[in-house]
C-alpha positions in Angstrom: 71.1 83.2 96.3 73.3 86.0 97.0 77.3 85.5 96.6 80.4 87.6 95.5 82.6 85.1 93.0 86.0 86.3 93.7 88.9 86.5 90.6 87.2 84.7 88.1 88.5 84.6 84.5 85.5 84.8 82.0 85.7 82.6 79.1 82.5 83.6 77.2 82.1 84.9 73.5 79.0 86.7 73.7 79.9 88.6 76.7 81.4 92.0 76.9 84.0 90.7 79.6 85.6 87.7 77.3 88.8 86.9 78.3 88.5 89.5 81.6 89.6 88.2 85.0 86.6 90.0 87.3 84.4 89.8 90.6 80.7 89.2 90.2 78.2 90.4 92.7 75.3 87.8 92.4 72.0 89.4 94.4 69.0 86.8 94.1 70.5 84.6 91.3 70.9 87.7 89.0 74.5 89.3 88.3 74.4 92.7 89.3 77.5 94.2 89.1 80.8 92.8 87.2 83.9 94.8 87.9 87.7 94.3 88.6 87.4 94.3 92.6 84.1 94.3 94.4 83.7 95.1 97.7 81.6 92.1 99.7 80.3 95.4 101.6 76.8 92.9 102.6 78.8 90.3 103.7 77.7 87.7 100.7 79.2 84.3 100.6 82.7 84.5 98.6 84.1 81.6 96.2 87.7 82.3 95.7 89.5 79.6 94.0 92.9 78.5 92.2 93.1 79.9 88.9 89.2 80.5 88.4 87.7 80.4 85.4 84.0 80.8 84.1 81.8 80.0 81.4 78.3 79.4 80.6 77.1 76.0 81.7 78.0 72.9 79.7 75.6 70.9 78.1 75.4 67.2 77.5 72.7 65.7 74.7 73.1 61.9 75.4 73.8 60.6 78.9 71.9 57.3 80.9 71.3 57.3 84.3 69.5 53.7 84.5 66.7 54.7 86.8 63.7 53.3 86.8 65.1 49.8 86.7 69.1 49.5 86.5 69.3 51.6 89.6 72.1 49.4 90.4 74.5 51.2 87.3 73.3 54.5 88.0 70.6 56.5 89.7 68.9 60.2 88.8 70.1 61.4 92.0 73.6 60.2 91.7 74.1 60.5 87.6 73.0 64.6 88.4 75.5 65.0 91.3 78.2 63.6 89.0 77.0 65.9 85.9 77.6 68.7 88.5 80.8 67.6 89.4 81.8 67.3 86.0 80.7 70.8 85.4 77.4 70.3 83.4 74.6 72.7 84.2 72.1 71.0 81.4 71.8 66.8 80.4 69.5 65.0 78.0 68.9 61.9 79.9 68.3 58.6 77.2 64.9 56.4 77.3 66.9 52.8 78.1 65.6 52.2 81.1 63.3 49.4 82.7 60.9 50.0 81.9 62.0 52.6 78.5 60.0 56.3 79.1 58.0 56.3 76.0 55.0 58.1 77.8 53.5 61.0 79.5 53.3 59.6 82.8 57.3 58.1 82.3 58.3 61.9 81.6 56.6 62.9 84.5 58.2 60.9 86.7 61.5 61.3 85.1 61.0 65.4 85.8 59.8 64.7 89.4 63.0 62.6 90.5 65.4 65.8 89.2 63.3 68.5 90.4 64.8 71.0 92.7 67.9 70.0 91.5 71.0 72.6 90.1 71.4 70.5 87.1 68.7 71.1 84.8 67.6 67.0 83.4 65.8 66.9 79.6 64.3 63.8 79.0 64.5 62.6 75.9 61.5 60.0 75.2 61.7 57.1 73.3 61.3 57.2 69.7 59.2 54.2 69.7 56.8 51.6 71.8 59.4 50.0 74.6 62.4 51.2 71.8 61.3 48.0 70.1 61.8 49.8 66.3 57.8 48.5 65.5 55.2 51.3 66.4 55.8 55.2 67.2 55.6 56.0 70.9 53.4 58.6 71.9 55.6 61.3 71.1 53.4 64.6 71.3 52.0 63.4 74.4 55.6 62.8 75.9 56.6 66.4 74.2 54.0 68.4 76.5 55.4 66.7 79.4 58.9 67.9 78.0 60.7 65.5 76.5 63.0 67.7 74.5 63.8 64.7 71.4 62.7 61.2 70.6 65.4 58.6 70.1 65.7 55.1 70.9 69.0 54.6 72.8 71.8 52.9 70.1 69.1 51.2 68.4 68.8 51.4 65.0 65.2 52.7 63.5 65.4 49.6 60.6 61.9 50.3 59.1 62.6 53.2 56.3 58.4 54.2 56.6 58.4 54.4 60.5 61.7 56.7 60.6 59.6 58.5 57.5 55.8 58.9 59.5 58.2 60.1 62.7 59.9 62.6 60.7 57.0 63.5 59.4 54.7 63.3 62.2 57.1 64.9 65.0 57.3 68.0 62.3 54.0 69.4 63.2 54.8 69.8 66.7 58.5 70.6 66.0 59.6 67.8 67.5 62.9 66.6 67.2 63.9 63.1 66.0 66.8 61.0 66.8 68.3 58.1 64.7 71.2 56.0 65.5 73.5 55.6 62.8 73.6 51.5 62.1 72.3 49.2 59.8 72.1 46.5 61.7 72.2 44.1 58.9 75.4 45.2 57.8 77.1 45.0 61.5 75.9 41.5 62.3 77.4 40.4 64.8 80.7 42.6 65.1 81.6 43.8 68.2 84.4 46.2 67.2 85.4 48.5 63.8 86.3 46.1 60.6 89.8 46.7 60.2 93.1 45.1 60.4 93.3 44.6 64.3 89.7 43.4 64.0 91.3 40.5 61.6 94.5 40.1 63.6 92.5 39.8 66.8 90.2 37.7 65.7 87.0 39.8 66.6 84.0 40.0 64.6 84.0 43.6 62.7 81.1 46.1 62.2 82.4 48.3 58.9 82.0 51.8 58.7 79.6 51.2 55.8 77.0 50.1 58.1 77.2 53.3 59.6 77.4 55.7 56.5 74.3 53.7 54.7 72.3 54.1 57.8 73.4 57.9 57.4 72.4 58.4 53.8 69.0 56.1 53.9 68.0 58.7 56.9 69.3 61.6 54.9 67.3 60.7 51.9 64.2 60.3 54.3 64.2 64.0 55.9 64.8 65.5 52.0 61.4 63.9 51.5 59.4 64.4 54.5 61.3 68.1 56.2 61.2 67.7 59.9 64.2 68.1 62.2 66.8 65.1 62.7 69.8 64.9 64.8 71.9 61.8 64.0 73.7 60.9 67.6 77.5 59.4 67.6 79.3 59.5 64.1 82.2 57.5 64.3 83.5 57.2 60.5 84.6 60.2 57.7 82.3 58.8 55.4 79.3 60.0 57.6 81.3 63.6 58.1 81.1 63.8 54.3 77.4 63.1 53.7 75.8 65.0 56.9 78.4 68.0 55.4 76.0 67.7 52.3 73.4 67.5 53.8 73.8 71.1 55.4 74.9 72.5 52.1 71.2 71.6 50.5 69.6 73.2 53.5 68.5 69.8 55.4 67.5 70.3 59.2 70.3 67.9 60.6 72.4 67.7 63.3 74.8 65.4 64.6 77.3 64.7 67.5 80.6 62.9 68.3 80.9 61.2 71.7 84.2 62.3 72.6 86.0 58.7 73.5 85.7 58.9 69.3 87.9 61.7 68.8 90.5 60.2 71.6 91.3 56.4 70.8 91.7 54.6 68.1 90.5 50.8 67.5 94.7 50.1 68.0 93.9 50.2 71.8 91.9 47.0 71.4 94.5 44.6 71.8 94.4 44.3 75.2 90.7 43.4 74.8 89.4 45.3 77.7 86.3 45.6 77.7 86.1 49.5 78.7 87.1 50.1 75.0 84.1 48.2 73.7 81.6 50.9 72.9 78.9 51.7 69.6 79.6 53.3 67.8 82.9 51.3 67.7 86.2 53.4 68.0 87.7 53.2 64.3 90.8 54.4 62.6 93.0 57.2 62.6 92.0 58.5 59.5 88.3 59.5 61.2 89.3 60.8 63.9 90.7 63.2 61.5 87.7 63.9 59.0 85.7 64.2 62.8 88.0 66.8 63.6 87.2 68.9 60.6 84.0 68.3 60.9 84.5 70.2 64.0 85.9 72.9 62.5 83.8 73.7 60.2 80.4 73.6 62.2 79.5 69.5 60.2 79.4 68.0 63.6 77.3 70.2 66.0 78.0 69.3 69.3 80.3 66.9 71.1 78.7 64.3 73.9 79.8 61.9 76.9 78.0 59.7 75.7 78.4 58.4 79.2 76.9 55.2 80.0 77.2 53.2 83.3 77.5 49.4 82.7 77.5 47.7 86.4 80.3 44.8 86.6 78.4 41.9 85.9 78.1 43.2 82.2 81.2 44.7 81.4 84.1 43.0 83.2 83.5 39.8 80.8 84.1 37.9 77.6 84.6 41.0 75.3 82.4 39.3 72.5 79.8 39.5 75.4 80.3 42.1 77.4 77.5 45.3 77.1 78.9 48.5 74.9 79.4 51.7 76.9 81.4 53.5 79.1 81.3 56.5 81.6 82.0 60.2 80.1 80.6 62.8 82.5 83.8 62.6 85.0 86.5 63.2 82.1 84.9 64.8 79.0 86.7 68.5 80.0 90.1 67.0 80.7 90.0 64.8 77.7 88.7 68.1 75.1 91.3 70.0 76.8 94.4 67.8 76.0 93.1 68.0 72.4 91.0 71.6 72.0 92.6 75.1 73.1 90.3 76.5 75.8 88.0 78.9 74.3 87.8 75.7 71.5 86.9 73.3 74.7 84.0 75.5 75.6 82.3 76.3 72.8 82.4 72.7 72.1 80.7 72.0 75.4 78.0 74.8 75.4 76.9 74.9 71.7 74.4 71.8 71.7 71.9 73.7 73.8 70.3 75.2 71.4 69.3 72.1 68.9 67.4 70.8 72.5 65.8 73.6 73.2 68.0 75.5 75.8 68.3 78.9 76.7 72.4 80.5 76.7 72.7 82.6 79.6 75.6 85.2 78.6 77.8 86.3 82.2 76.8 89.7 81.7 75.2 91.9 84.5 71.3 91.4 84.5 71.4 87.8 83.2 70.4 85.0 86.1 73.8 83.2 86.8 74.0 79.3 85.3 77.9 79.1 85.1 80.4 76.3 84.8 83.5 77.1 87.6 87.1 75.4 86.3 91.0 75.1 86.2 92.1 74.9 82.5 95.4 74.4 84.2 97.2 70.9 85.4 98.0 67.5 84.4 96.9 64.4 86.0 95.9 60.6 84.9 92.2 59.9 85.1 92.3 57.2 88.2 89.2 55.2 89.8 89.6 58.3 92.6 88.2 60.7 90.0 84.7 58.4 89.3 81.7 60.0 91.1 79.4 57.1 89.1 77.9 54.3 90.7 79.9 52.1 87.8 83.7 52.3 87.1 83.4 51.1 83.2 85.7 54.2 82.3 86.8 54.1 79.0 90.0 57.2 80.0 90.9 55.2 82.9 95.0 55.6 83.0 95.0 58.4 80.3 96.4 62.1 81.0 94.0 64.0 81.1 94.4 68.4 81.6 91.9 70.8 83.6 90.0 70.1 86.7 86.3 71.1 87.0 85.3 72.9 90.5 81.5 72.4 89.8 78.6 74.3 88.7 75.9 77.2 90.2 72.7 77.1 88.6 69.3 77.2 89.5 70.0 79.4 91.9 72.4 76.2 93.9 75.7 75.9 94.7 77.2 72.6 93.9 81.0 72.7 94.4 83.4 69.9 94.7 84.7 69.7 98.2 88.5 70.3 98.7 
């Protein structure tokens, strides 16, 4: 791949040209020369576009695709062409599937169906047999094939000693394990946060103490056994406060937010639309603002999509029985950047890679080029027209969103938006 990327502002910490608008001469998928004004003296392919920036590729740790088996929300082919779009270089792809990839062979195939492709897919196995919470899958196995983490999508691990033996287990190969953040027993059958529009509304509630008990039991379990845990999708300053603990006696945790989280509160319910039904529910005002610190501080590691595409059938229903999730990928930039500054946006976006096992590629000169290309700049509402998913269960649908993403060049491809 040999191309001259015209004007392009670098927005990249641990490079020399931070903050510098510059050419880059890119000779066989390596940056080979990064300077003010280049000449395109070999007649390269140039990118010139409005307002360029450029960072390091974003990274995504929990997204679905459906395929094998819910082809019909979302296939591998289609979920990476929207990651591109949405200016993700690097996804971990989630075990619920039909069947669930809990084996060698279902990593395999998983790799197959994304090879060749610019965005680089990490399958992350199932945690256990068909994600039913009753035997451990075969996790080593799956982890030569390269599944990068073992987690069985949203559902809660509710046998203490299985969580302990996975912990404990996945530990000899390094292996990290995933646990959702719910005890079930506690969230019965609520379908949104327990609060005062849950009462007013009428809706069944799930308490935040379901979540923050589920936090501290796992907590408790990697003090005793060691091992490496990432707890996905904390919704509630409780949890904020106990993972921050956590850190401070030297645990091996890590934890994300899915951004809808940090956006909407469980006010926005009282339309019941179904979009806004997602698990964790969206909760209060008051977390939002304990997961913003969290942020700050380096508690929370890594933001996420969380994207999820629920076909029609499943979502546009009864909101007591309609499925939890909404798409992410498509409006996770716009949405940071009406609440992040830029450089803020970005690190939020890259930082993940490293808990899953991901190279950083710097933009400096020498370093093989896996960029993310953007417009911080411009307003616009998030509209059906911005969707590149098979499903349209968007949870930012209507909201104003800032930044357009131009697309991504990794692997040595080129996948740009079309103007």
């Amino acid at each position: 791949m040999n191309i001259l990327i015209k004007s392009a502002t670098i927005i990249d910490p641990s490079s020399e040209f931070h903050n510098k608008t510059q050419d880059l001469l890119i000779e066989d998928g390596i940056i080979s020369k990064i300077a003010n004004s280049i000449e395109n003296a070999k007649g390269f392919q140039e990118i010139q576009l409005d307002n360029l920036h450029i960072s390091q590729g974003w990274f995504d740790s929990s997204v679905c695709f459906g395929e094998p088996g819910f082809e019909e929300r979302e296939t591998i082919a289609n979920g990476l062409n929207t990651a591109a779009a949405s200016g993700f270089t690097t996804v971990g792809m989630n075990a619920n599937s039909y069947p669930v990839i809990d084996s060698n062979s279902d990593i395999t195939f998983v790799n197959s169906k994304a090879n060749g492709h610019a965005v680089n897919l990490l399958p992350i196995g199932a945690l256990t047999c068909g994600s039913k919470g009753e035997d451990l899958a075969e996790l080593y196995d799956m982890s030569t094939a390269g599944a990068v983490a073992f987690y069985d999508y949203k559902k809660p691990v509710s046998n203490p000693n299985l969580l302990k033996i996975a912990l404990q287990y996945a530990g000899n190969f390094n292996g990290l394990v995933c646990s959702f953040p719910q005890e079930n027993k506690i969230a019965g059958h609520g379908v949104m946060n327990e609060n005062v529009t849950s009462t007013t509304l009428g809706l069944k509630g799930i308490p935040t103490l379901a979540e923050s008990m589920q936090v501290a039991r796992d907590l408790f379990l990697l003090e005793y056994t060691g091992g490496k845990l990432h707890i996905p999708t904390i919704s509630t300053a409780e949890s904020v406060a106990l993972i921050r603990e956590g850190k401070r006696k030297g645990l091996d945790v890590s934890c994300s937010v899915a951004i809808h989280n940090l956006y909407f509160t469980d006010n926005v319910l009282n339309g019941f639309n179904t979009h806004y039904k997602v698990l964790p529910p969206l909760r209060t005002q008051k977390d939002i603002e304990a997961l913003m610190e969290g942020l700050e501080d380096g508690t929370i590691d890594m933001v996420t999509s969380d994207h999820n595409p629920i076909d029609i059938e499943h979502k546009k229903i009864e909101f007591d029985h309609a499925a939890y999730g909404s798409i992410g990928l498509e409006s996770a930039f716009g949405a940071l950047k009406t609440k992040f500054t830029l450089d803020k946006t970005i690190e939020l976006l890259t930082q993940g890679k490293t808990r899953f096992g991901v190279d950083s590629l710097p933009i400096n000169i020498g370093k093989a080029l896996n960029i993310t290309l953007f417009n911080p700049e411009g307003a616009y509402t998030f509209s059906k027209g911005h969707i590149n998913s098979k499903s349209h269960n968007a949870i930012f649908e209507n909201e104003s969103l800032t930044g357009h993403v131009y697309g991504i060049i990794s692997n040595n491809k080129i996948a740009l938006k079309q103007p």
